[in-house]
C-alpha positions in Angstrom: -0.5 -8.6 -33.7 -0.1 -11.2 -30.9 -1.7 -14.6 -30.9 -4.7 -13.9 -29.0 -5.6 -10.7 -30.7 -5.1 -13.1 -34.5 -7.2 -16.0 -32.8 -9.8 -13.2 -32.3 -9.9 -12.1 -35.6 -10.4 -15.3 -37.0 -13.4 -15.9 -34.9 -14.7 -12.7 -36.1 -14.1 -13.8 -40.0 -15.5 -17.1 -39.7 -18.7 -16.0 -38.0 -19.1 -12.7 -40.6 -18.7 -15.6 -43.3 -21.4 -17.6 -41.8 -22.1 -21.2 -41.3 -24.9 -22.3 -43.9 -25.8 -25.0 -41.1 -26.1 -22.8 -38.3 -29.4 -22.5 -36.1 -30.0 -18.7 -35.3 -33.3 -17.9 -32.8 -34.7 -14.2 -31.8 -35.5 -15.3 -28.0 -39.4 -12.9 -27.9 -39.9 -11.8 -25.5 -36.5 -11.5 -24.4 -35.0 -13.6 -21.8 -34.3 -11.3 -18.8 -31.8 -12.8 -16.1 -32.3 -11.1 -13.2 -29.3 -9.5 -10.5 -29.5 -12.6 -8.0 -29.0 -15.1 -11.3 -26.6 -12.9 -13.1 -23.8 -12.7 -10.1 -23.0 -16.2 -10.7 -23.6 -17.0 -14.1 -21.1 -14.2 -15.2 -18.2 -15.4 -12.3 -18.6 -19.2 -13.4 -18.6 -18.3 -17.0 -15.0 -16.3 -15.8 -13.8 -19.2 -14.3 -14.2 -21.5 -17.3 -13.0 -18.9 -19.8 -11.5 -20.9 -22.9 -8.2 -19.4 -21.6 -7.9 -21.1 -18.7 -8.9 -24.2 -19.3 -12.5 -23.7 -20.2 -15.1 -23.7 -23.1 -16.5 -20.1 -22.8 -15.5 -17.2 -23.8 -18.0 -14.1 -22.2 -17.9 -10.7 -23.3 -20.1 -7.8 -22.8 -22.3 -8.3 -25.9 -21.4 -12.2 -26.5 -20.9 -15.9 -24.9 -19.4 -18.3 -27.2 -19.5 -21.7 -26.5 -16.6 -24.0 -27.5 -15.9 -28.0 -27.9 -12.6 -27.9 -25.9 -10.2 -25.7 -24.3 -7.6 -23.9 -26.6 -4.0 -26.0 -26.4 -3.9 -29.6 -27.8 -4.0 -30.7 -31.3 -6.3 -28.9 -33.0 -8.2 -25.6 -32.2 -11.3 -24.9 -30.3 -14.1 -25.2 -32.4 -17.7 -22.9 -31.7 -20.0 -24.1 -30.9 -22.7 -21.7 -30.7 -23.0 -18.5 -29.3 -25.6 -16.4 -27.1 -25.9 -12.6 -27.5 -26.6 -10.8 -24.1 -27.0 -7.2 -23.7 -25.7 -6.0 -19.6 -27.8 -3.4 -17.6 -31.1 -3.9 -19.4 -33.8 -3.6 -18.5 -32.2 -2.2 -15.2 -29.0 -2.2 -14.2 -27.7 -5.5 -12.9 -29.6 -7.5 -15.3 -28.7 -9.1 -18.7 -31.0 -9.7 -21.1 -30.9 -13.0 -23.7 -32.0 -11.8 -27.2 -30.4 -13.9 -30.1 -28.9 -17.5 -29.7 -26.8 -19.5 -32.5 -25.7 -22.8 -32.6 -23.2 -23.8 -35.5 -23.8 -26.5 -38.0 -20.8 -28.1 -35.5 -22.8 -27.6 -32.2 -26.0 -29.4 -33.7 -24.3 -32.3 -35.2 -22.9 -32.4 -31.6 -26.3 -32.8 -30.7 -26.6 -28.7 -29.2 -29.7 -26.9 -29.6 -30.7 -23.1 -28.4 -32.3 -24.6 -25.6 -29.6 -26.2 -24.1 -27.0 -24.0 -25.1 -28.8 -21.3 -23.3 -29.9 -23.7 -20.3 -25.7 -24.5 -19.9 -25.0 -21.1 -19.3 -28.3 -20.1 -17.0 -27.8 -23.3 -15.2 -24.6 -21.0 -13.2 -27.5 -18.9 -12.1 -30.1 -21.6 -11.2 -31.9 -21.0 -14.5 -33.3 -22.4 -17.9 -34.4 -20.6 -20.8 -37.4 -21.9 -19.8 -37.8 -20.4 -16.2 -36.1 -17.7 -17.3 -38.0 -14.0 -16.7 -39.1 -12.1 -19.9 -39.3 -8.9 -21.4 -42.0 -6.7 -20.3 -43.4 -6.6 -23.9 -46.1 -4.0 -23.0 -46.8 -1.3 -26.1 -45.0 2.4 -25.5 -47.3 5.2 -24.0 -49.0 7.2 -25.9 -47.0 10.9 -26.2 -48.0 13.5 -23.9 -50.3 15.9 -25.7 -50.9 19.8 -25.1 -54.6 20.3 -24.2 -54.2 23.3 -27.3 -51.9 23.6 -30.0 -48.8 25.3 -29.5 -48.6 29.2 -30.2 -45.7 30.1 -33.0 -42.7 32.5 -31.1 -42.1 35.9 -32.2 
C-alpha cells in the first residue's frame, strides 16, 4: 500500500473512531450552492489540496479541512469536515447537508459556520446567504378515478 493510500486509511479510522469533542450539525434545509458559486469553490478548493501545499482535501462526498499542509514535523491534523452531495438538486449544484468540526478545530477557535463560510467564500458565499433546499412536502400519488380491474 503506498503512503497516500495508508495516510487515507488512517483518516478513515480515526473519524470511524470518533472524536468525543467533535461538533456535528444537519444543515435543514440543506444548503444548496448553486452552478455560478460551485465553479469556483470546487477549482480553488483543487488548488489548495493538502497535497500541494494546501489545507483541503475535496472529494465527491467530502471536504476536509486541515491545520497545515502535509510535510514538516508532524502530520496534518483535521480539522473539520463538510459533507456535500454533487448534482443535487440539479446537475451542477452541490448541496451542504452535514458539517463537523473536531474537538481540534473548535479549540482552534472553528465553528460550522465558519468552516462552511471558508469554503463558500471561493464562490462568493456564506452559509448564511447560501440558497436552501426546497423543503416543500412530496405530491400526493396519482390516483385512478376507479379501482383497478384484476387480469385474467
Amino acid at each position: 500500500m503506498d503512503s497516500s493510500a495508508m495516510e487515507m486509511l488512517e483518516l478513515l479510522v480515526s473519524e470511524a473512531m470518533g472524536d468525543e469533542g467533535a461538533v456535528t450539525e444537519v444543515i435543514r434545509p440543506a444548503a444548496v450552492i448553486p452552478e455560478e458559486a460551485a465553479r469556483p469553490i470546487l477549482m480553488e478548493l483543487a488548488l489548495r489540496d493538502i497535497r500541494c501545499g494546501g489545507v483541503w482535501l475535496a472529494e465527491p462526498t467530502v471536504w476536509r479541512r486541515f491545520d497545515r499542509p502535509t510535510g514538516g514535523e508532524r502530520e496534518p491534523q483535521l480539522l473539520g469536515s463538510i459533507q456535500v452531495a454533487y448534482g443535487t438538486p440539479t446537475r451542477f449544484e452541490i448541496t451542504v447537508y452535514r458539517v463537523t468540526v473536531t474537538s481540534l478545530g473548535r479549540e482552534q477557535g472553528w465553528s460550522v459556520e465558519k468552516l462552511c463560510d471558508e469554503a463558500l467564500a471561493f464562490g462568493g458565499l456564506s452559509l448564511a446567504e447560501c440558497p436552501r433546499a426546497d423543503m416543500t412536502p412530496p405530491p400526493q400519488p396519482f390516483r385512478f378515478g376507479r379501482p383497478r380491474q384484476p387480469v385474467d
